[in-house]
C-alpha positions as a Python dict, from the first residue, in 0.01 Angstrom:
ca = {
    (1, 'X'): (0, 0, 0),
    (2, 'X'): (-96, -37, 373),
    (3, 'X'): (-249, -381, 467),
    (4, 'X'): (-529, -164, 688),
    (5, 'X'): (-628, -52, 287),
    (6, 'X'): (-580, -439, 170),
    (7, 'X'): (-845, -554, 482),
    (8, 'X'): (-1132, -335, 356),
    (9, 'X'): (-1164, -601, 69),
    (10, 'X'): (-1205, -867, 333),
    (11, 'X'): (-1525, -799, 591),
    (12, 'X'): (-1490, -897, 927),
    (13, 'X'): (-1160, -948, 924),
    (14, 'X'): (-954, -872, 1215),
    (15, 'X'): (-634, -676, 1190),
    (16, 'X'): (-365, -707, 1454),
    (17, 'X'): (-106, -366, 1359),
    (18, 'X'): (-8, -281, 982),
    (19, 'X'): (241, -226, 740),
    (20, 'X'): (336, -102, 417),
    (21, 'X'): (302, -375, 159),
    (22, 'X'): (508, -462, -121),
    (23, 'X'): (455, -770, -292),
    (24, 'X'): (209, -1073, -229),
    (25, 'X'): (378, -1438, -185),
    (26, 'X'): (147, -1776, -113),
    (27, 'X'): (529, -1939, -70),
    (28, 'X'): (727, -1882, 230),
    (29, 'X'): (1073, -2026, 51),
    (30, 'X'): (1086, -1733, -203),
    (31, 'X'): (871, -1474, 60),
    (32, 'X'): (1113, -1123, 44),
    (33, 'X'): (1128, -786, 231),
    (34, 'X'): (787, -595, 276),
    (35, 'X'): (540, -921, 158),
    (36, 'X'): (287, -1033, 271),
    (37, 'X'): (268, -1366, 305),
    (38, 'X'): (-103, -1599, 327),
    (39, 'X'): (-155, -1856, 492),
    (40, 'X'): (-440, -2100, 454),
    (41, 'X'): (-522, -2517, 507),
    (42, 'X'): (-481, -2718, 234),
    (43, 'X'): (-536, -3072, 125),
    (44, 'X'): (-208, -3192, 235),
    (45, 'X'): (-80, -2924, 412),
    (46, 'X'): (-131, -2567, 636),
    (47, 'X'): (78, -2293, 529),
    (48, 'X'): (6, -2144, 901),
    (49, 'X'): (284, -2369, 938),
    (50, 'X'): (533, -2166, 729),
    (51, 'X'): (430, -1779, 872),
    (52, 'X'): (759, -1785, 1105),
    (53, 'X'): (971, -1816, 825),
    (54, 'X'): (766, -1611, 606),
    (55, 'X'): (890, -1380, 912),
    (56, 'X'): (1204, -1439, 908),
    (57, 'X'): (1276, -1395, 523),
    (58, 'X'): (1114, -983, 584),
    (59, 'X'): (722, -1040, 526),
    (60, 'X'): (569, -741, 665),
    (61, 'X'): (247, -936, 765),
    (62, 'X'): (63, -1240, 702),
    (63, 'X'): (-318, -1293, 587),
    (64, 'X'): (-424, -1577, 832),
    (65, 'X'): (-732, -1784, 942),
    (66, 'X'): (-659, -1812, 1309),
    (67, 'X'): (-427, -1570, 1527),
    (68, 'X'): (-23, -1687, 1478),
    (69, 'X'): (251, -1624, 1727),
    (70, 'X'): (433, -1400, 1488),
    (71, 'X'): (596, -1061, 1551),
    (72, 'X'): (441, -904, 1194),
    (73, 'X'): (121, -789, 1164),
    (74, 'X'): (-140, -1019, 1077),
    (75, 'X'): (-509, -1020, 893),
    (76, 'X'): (-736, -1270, 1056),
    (77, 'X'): (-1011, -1395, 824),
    (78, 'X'): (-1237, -1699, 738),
    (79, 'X'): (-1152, -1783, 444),
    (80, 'X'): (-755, -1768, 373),
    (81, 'X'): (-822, -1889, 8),
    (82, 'X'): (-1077, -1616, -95),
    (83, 'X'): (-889, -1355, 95),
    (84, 'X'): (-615, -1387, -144),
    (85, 'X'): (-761, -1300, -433),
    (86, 'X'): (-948, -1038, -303),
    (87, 'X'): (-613, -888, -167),
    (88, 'X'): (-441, -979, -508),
    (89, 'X'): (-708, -787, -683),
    (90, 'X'): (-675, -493, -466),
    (91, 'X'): (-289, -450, -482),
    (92, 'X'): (-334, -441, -843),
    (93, 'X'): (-548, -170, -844),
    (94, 'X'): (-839, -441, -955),
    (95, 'X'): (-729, -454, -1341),
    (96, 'X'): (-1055, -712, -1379),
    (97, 'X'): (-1258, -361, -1373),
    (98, 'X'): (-1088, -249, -1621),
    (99, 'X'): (-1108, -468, -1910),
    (100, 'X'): (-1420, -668, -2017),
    (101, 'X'): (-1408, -1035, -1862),
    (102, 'X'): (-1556, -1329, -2073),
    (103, 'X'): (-1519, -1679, -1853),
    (104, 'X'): (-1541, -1999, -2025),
    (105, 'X'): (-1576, -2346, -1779),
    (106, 'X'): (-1679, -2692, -1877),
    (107, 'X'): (-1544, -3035, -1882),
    (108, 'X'): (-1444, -3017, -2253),
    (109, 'X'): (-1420, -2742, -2525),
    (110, 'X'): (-1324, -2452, -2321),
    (111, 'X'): (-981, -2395, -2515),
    (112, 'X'): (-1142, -2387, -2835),
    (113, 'X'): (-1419, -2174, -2760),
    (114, 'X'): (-1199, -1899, -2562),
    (115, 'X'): (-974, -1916, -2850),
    (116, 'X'): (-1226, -1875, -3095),
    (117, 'X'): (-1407, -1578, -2872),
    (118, 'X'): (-1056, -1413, -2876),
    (119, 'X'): (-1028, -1497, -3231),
    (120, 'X'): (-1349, -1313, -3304),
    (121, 'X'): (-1236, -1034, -3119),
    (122, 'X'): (-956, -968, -3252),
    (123, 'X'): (-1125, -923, -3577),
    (124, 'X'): (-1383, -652, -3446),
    (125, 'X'): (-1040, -462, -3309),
    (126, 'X'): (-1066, -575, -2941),
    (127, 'X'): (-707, -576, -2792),
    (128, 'X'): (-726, -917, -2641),
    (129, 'X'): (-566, -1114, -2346),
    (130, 'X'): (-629, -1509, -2338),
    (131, 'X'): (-581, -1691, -2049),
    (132, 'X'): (-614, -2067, -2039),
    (133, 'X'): (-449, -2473, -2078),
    (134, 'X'): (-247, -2353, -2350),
    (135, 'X'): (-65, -2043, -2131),
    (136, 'X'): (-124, -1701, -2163),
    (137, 'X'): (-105, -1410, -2452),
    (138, 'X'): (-160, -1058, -2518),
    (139, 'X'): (9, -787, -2715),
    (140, 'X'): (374, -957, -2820),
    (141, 'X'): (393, -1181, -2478),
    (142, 'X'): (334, -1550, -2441),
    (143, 'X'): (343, -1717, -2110),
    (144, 'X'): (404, -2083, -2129),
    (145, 'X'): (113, -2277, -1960),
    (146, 'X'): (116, -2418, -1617),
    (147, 'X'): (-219, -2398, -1483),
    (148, 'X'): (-554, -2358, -1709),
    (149, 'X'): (-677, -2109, -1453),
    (150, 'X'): (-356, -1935, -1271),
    (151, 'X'): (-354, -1866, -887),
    (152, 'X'): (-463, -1572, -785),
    (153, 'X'): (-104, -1380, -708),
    (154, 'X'): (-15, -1443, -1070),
    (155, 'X'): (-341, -1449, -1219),
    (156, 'X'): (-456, -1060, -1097),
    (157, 'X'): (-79, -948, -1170),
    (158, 'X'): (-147, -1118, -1555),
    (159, 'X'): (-421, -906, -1585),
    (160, 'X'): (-262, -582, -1462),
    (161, 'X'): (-5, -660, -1740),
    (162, 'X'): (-283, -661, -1973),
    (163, 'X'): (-412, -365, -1867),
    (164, 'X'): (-119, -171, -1918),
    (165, 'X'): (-42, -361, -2214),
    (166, 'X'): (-364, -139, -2352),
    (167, 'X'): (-546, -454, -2377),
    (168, 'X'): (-963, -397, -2360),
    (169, 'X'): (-1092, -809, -2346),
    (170, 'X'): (-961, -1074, -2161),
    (171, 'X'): (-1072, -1442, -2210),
    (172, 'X'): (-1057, -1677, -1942),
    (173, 'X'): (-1054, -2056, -1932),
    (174, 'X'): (-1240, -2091, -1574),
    (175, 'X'): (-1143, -2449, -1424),
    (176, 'X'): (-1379, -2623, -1158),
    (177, 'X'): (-1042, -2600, -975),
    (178, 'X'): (-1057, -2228, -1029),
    (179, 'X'): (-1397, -2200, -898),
    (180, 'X'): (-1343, -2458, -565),
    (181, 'X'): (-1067, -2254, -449),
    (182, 'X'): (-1173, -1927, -518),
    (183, 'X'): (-873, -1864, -734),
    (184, 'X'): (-1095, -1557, -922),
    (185, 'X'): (-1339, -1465, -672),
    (186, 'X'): (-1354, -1112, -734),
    (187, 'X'): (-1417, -1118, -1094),
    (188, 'X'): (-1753, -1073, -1210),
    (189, 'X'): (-1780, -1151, -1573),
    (190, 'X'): (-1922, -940, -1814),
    (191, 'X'): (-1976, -1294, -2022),
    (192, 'X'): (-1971, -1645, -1899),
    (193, 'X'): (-2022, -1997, -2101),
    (194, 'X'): (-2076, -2282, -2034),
    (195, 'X'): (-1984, -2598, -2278),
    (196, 'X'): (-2086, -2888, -2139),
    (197, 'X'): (-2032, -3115, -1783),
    (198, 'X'): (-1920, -3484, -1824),
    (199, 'X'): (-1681, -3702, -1562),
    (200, 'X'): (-1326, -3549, -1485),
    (201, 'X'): (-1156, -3443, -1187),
    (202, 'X'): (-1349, -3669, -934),
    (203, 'X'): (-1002, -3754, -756),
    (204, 'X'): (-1046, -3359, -615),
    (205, 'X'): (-1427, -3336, -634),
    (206, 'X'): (-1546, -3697, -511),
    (207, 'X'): (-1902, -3704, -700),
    (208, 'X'): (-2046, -3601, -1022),
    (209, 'X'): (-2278, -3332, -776),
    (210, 'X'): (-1966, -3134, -641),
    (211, 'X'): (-1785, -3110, -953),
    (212, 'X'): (-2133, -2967, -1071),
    (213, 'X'): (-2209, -2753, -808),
    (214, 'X'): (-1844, -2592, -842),
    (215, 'X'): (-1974, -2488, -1203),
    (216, 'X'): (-2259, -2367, -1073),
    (217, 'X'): (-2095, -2084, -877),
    (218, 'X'): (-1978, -1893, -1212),
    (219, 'X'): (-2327, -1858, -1305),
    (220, 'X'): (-2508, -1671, -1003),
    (221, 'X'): (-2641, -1316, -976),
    (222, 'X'): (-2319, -1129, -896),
    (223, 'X'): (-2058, -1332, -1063),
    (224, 'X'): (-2183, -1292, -1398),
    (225, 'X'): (-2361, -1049, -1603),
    (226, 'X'): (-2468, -1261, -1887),
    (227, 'X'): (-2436, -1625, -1931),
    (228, 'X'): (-2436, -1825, -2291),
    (229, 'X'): (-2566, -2182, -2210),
    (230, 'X'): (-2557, -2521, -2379),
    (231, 'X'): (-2875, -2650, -2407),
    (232, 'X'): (-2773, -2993, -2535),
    (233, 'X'): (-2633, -3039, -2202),
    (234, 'X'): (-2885, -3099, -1947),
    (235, 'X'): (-2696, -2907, -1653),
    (236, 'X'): (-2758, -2596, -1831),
    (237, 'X'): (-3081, -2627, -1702),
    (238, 'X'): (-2952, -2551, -1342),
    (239, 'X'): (-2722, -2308, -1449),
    (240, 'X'): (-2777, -1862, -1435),
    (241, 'X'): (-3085, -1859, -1239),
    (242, 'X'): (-3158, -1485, -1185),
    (243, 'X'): (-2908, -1408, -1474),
    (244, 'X'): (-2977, -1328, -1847),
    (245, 'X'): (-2867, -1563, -2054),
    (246, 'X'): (-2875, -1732, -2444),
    (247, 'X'): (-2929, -2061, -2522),
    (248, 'X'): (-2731, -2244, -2792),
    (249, 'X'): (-2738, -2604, -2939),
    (250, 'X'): (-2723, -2825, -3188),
    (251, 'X'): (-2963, -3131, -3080),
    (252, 'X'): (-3244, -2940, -2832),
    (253, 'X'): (-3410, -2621, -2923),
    (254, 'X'): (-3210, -2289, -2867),
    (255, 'X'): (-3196, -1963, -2918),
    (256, 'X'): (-2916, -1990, -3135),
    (257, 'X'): (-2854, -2314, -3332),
    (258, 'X'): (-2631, -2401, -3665),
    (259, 'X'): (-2724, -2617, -3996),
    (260, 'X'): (-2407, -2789, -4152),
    (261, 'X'): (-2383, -2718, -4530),
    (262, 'X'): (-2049, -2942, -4585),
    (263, 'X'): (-1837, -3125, -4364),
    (264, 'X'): (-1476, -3294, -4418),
    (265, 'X'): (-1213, -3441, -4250),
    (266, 'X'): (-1027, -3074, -4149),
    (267, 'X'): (-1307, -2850, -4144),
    (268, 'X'): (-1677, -2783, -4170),
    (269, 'X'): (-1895, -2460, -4347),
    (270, 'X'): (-2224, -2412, -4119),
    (271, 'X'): (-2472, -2136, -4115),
    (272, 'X'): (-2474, -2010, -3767),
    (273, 'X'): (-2881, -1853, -3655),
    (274, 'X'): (-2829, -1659, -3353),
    (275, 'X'): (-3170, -1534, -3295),
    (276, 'X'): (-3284, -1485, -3640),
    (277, 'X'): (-2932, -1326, -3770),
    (278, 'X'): (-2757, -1545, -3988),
    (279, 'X'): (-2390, -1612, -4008),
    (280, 'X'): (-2204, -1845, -4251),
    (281, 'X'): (-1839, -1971, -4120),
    (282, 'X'): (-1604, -2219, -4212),
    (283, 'X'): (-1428, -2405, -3903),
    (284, 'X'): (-1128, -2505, -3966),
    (285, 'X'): (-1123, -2862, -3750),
    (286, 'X'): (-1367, -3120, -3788),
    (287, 'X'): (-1634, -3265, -3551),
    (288, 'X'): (-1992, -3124, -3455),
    (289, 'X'): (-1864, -3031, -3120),
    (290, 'X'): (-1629, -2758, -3268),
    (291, 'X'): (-1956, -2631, -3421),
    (292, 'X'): (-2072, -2637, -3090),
    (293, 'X'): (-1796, -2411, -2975),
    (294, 'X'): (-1853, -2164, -3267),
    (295, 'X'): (-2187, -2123, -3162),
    (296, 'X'): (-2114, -2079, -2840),
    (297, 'X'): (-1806, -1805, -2895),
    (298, 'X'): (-2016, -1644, -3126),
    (299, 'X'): (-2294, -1594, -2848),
    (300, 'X'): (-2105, -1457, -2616),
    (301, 'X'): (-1948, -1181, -2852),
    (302, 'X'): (-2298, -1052, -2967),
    (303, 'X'): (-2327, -968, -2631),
    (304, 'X'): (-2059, -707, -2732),
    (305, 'X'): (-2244, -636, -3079),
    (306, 'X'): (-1945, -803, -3240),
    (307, 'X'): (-2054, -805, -3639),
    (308, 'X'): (-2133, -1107, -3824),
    (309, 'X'): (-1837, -1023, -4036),
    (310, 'X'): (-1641, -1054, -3780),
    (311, 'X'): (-1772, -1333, -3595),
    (312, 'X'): (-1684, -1551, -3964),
    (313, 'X'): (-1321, -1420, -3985),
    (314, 'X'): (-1247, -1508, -3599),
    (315, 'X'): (-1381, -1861, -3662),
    (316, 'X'): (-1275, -1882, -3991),
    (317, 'X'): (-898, -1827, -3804),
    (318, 'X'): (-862, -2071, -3528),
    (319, 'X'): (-650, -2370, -3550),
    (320, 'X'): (-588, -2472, -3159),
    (321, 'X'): (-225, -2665, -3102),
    (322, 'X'): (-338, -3011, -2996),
    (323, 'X'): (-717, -3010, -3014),
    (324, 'X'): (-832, -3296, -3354),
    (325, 'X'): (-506, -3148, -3482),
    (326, 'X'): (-438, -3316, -3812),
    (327, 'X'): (-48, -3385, -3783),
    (328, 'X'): (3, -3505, -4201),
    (329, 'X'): (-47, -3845, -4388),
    (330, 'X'): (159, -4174, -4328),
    (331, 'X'): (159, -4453, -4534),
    (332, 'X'): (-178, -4324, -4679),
    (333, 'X'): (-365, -4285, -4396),
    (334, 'X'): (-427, -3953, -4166),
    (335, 'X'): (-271, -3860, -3793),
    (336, 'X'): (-424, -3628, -3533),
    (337, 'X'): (-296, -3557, -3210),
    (338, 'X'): (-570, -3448, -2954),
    (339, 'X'): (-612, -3356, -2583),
    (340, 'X'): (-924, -3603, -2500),
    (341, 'X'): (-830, -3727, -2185),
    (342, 'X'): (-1210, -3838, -2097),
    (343, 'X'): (-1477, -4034, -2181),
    (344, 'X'): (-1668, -3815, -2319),
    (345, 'X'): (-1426, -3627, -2463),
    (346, 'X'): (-1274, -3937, -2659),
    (347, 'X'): (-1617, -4053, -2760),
    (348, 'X'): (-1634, -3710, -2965),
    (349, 'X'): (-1303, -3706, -3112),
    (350, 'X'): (-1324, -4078, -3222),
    (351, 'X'): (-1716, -4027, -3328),
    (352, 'X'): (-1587, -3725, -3526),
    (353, 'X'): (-1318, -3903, -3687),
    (354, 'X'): (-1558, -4215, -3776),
    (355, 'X'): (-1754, -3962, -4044),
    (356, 'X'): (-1501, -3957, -4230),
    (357, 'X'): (-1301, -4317, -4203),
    (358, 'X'): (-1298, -4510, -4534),
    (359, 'X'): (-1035, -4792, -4303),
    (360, 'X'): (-965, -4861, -4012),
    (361, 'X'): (-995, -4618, -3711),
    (362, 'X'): (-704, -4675, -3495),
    (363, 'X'): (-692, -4519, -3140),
    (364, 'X'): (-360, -4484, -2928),
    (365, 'X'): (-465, -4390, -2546),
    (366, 'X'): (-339, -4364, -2177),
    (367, 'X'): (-473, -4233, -1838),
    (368, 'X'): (-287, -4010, -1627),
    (369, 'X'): (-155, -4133, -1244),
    (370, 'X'): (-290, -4030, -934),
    (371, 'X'): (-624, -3888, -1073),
    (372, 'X'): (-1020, -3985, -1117),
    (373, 'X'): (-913, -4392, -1148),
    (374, 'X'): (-1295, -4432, -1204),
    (375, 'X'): (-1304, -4324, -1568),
    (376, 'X'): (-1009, -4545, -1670),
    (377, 'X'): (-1220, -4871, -1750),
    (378, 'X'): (-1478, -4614, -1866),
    (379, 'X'): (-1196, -4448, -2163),
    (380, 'X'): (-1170, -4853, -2226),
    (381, 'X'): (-1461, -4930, -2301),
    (382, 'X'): (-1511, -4584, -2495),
    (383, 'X'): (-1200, -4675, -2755),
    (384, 'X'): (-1297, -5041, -2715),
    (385, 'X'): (-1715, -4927, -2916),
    (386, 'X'): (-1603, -4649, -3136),
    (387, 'X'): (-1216, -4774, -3285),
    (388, 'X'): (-1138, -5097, -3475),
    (389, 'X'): (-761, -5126, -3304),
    (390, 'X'): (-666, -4963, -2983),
    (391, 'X'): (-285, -4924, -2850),
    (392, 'X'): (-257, -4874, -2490),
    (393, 'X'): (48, -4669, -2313),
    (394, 'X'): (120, -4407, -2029),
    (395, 'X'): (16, -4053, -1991),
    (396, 'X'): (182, -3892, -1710),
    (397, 'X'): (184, -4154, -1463),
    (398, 'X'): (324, -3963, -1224),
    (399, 'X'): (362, -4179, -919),
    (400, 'X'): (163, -4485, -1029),
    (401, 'X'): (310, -4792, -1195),
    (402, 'X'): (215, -4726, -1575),
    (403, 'X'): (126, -5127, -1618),
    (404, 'X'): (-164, -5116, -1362),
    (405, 'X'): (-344, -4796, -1491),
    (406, 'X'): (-294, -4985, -1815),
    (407, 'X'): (-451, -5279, -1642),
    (408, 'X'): (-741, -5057, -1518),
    (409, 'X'): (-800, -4953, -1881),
    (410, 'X'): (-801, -5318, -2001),
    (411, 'X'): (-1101, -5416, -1747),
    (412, 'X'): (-1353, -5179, -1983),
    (413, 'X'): (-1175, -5245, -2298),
    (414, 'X'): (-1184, -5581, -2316),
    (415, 'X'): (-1568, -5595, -2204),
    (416, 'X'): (-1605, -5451, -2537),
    (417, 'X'): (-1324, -5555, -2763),
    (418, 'X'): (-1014, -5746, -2782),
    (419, 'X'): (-879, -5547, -3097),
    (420, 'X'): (-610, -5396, -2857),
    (421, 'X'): (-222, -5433, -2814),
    (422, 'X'): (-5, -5283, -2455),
    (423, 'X'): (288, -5085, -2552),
    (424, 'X'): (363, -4913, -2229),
    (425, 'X'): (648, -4674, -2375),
    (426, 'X'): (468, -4394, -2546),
    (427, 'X'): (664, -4343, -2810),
    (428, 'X'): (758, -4685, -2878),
    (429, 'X'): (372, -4726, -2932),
    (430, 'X'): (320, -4456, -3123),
    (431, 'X'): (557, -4573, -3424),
    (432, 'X'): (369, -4857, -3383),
    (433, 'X'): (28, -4722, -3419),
    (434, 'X'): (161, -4540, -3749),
    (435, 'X'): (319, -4833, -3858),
    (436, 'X'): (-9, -4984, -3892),
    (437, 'X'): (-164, -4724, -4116),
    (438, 'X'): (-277, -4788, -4462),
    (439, 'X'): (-515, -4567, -4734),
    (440, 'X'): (-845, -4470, -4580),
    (441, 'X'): (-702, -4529, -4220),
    (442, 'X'): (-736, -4263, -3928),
    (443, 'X'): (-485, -4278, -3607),
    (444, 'X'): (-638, -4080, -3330),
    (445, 'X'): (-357, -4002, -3057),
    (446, 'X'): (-506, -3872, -2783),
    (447, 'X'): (-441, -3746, -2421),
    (448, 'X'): (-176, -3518, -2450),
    (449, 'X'): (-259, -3312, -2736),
    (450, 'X'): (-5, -3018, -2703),
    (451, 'X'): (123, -3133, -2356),
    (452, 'X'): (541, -3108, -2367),
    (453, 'X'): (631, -3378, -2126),
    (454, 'X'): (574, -3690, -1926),
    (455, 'X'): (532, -3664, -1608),
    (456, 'X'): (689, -3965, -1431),
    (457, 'X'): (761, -3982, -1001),
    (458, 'X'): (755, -3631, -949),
    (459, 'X'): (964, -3576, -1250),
    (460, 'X'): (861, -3382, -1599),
    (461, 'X'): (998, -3530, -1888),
    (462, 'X'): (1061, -3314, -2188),
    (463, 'X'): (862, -3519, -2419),
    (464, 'X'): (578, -3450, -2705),
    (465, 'X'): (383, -3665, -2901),
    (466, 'X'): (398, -3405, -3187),
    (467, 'X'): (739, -3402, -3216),
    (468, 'X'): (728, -3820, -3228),
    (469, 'X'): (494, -3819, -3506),
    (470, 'X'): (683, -3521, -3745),
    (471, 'X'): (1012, -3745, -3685),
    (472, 'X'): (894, -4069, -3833),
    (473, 'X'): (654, -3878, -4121),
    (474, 'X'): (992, -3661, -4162),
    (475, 'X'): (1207, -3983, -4186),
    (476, 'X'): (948, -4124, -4458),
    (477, 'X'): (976, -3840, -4673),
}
């Protein structure tokens, strides 16, 4: 494909010569014969930087925001990040067109509900790509996870795959991320939902407002078709102006809403209204906010005139690795591993839990290095209101000392509570959180969920809090 065909995606660019294209690199170390290679600023770095050797290793041209002294032909455009996509898109012959695109961005619950719209899916014979924290799947392949929302080289060559793989849906987890670097800026969704907006990722975004306002830009007149909004979430309120769109929620009125006939501690039977049709499901995973997530999957697939059949069998099916996963008994009381990594999001998992606590509630917590320090005392003082005992330890530290984000968690905790014990070695803490189970007790173990490492200076650790917990049930037994 000629890079003059590539730079009608882009108007206004400039074009200085062309060439024949064969593959699209962002990475100048691995850039190969034919590429082209783009070039844009970053946080820490410019990739301009790297075009000579892009050069040198055979790229055919490089996508650029200001003119290079480079031999190759260039593309000169104003936005190096957007241009990428676009370009990615194109050289895949735009496989987003091609199969029907349901987005799914908040702060917390986007895993589930993708999964679950994928799950419902299935059922009404959609052949379905997912795309999100966990990895990627469709047909036979699974990608192990790296990104929720991949960049755009990979990303638009994922979905070619699909396409070609015969597959007709693909579900997207859409990060904030996604949205601030215009990782998927030439989709426009035939579905997009919306779960819910609470405090994460203000390390990138600074404020509450640009986190927001990155959120916002799935929802406009152009980038979605449809939108399914949480009306128990007051941002919803700014959200799809100009757009059709549902309303769902438990709390606030809605178009579509749920009433909870039973609830346990691993699952819940609801009936699900969704604008006067009724639907009954079971969920298999406790806590109102995974009927939340039901109602909102099962939104966005009416838009597809997905049965009601079929909407209960794709709930009635989902079991997501490391979200309130229920892990087995020890010592009499129960274990779930879960990905809460916010305040928010551990407020639901430990509220959930509470329901259903006949002892103690035990919760075993760290915060991650090098990200949003703000919400650490905030997580503290969370665990500190809604558990009876809370172990402390390290979640990917990454280049922080593990004691002082500890420390930082401490400052809301003990505001609260002094029902709490430091064990900085994860899985050193974790025996001891199951030590201390007895009958009626809950452990909570939360922040990694179905993470497989620890990420310590620059280093990933193969590591998994799963895999701690089955060994010491396993050497009970």
């Amino acid at each position: 494909m000629k890079l003059s065909e590539l730079a009608k995606e882009i108007p206004g660019s400039q074009l200085k010569g062309d060439a024949e294209i064969r593959g699209l690199t962002a990475d100048s170390r691995v850039a190969g014969e034919g590429d082209v290679f783009f070039c844009f600023c970053g946080k820490n770095s410019d990739a301009h930087e790297f075009a000579a050797e892009a050069e040198a290793r055979g790229c055919a041209a490089v996508v650029c925001e200001y003119e290079l002294p480079v031999m190759c032909a260039q593309l000169i455009v104003t936005d190096g990040r957007d241009a990428m996509a676009r370009i990615a898109a194109a050289f895949y012959c735009h496989p987003e067109r091609k199969l029907k695109m349901i987005g799914v961005t908040g702060t917390n619950g986007k895993t589930t509900t993708a999964a679950m719209i994928c799950n419902i899916l299935q059922a009404a014979g959609y052949r379905t790509g997912l795309i999100g924290t966990l990895g990627a799947a469709y047909d036979t392949v699974r990608i192990a996870p790296s990104l929720t929302t991949p960049d755009p080289i990979g990303l638009f060559s994922l979905l070619s795959d699909m396409v070609s793989a015969g597959t007709s849906a693909a579900i997207m987890e859409v990060s904030a991320h996604a949205l601030a670097l215009r990782k998927e800026s030439p989709i426009c969704y035939d579905v997009a939902v919306f779960t819910n907006l609470t405090r994460d990722h203000l390390d990138f975004f600074g404020d509450m407002e640009t986190y927001g306002a990155a959120k916002r830009t799935l929802f406009c007149r152009g980038k979605c078709k449809y939108a399914v909004l949480n009306s128990d979430d007051a941002f919803s309120k700014t959200l799809a102006k100009g757009v059709r769109k549902i309303t769902y929620g438990l709390e606030t009125p809605a178009d579509a809403f749920a009433i909870v006939r039973s609830e346990t501690l691993r699952e819940c039977t609801a009936i699900l209204n969704l604008q006067d049709e009724l639907c009954e499901v079971t969920i298999p995973m406790t806590g109102r906010f995974n009927l939340s997530n039901a109602l909102a999957a099962a939104c966005a697939v009416r838009r597809f005139g997905v049965d009601m059949q079929s909407i209960a069998e794709g709930i009635g099916a989902t079991k997501v690795e490391g979200r309130l996963e229920w892990m087995g008994r020890y010592q009499g009381g129960d274990v779930f591993v879960d990905f809460a990594h916010t305040p928010d999001g551990l407020e639901k998992s430990l509220s959930a839990l509470r329901e259903h606590c006949a002892g103690r509630l035990i919760a075993l917590f760290g915060c991650g290095g090098n990200r949003d320090r703000g919400k650490r005392a905030k997580m503290g003082e969370t665990a500190g209101r809604y558990a009876d005992f809370c172990v402390l330890t390290s979640d990917n530290p990454r280049f922080e000392d593990p004691y002082a984000i500890i420390s930082e968690i401490e400052t809301g905790m003990r505001s609260v509570s002094d029902a709490y014990i430091v064990l900085e070695e994860r899985e050193r803490a974790i025996a001891y959180a199951m030590g201390m189970l007895a009958d009626g007790d809950i452990l909570l173990i939360a922040g990694k969920g179905a993470e497989k490492y620890q990420e310590i200076m620059g280093i990933k650790y193969d590591y998994e809090d799963k895999a701690v917990i089955r060994s010491i049930i396993g050497k009970a037994s």
